[in-house]
C-alpha positions, -999 to +999 in steps of 0.1 A: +453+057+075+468+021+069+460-004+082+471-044+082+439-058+072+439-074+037+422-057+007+389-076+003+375-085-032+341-070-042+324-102-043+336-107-004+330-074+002+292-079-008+294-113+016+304-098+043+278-071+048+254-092+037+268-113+071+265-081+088+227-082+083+227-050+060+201-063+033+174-077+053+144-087+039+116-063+031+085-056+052+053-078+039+028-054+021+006-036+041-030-042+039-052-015+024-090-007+031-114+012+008-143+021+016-167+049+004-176+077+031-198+105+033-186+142+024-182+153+064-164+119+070-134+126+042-132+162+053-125+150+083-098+124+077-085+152+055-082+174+082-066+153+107-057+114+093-044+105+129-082+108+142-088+075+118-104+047+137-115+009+121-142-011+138-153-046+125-168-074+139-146-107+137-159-146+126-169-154+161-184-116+166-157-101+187-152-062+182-122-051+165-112-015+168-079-004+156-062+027+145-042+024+110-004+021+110-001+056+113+030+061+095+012+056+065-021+072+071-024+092+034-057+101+029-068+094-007-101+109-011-113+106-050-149+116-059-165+088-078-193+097-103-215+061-091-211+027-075-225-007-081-250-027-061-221-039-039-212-005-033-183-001-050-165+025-072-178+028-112-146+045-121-149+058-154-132+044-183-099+051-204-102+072-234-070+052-252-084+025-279-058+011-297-067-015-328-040-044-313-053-080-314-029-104-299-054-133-314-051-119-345-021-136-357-034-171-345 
C-alpha cells in the first residue's frame, strides 16, 4: 500500500522511535539476599518459592516483613562444605593455576 508520507532516513528513523519512548531505560538491579538455611527450610523453598517470606528489624526497630518480587523468586540452593565465623560460605577453590605475573615485566 502507498502511501504519501516521505521515506525517512535510518538515522531519523532511530529518532523517531526513540521519541516514541521505545528504548526506555532499564530497571535498576534488583537486590539479592543470601543467607544460609537449614535442610527442611531449602526443601521447602524448593517446593513452593511463592511461600518465601523476609522479616528484619529496621534502624529504629520497626518490623519488616516482605515477600520477594515474585517474578524472580529462583531458588538457588548450593550445599556448602563450611562457613566462617561470620557465617558465611567457604566455597571451595579453583583448580586452574596458571604461571602469569602481570608484575613480572615491571
Amino acid at each position: 500500500m502507498l502511501t504519501d508520507e516521505p521515506k525517512l532516513s535510518p538515522l531519523e528513523a532511530f529518532r523517531a522511535r526513540v521519541r516514541a519512548g521505545e528504548f526506555r531505560k532499564k530497571p535498576a538491579p534488583l537486590k539479592v539476599v543470601s543467607v544460609p538455611v537449614s535442610d527442611r527450610m531449602a526443601d521447602a523453598v524448593r517446593a513452593n518459592p511463592e511461600s518465601l517470606r523476609l522479616t528484619a528489624n529496621g534502624a529504629d526497630d520497626v518490623s519488616v516483613v516482605e515477600r520477594p518480587i515474585s517474578r524472580f523468586v529462583t531458588p538457588v540452593i548450593h550445599a556448602v562444605p563450611a562457613v566462617d565465623e561470620d557465617g558465611r560460605p567457604i566455597w571451595p577453590r579453583a583448580g586452574a593455576v596458571h604461571e602469569y605475573d602481570p608484575f613480572e615485566r615491571l
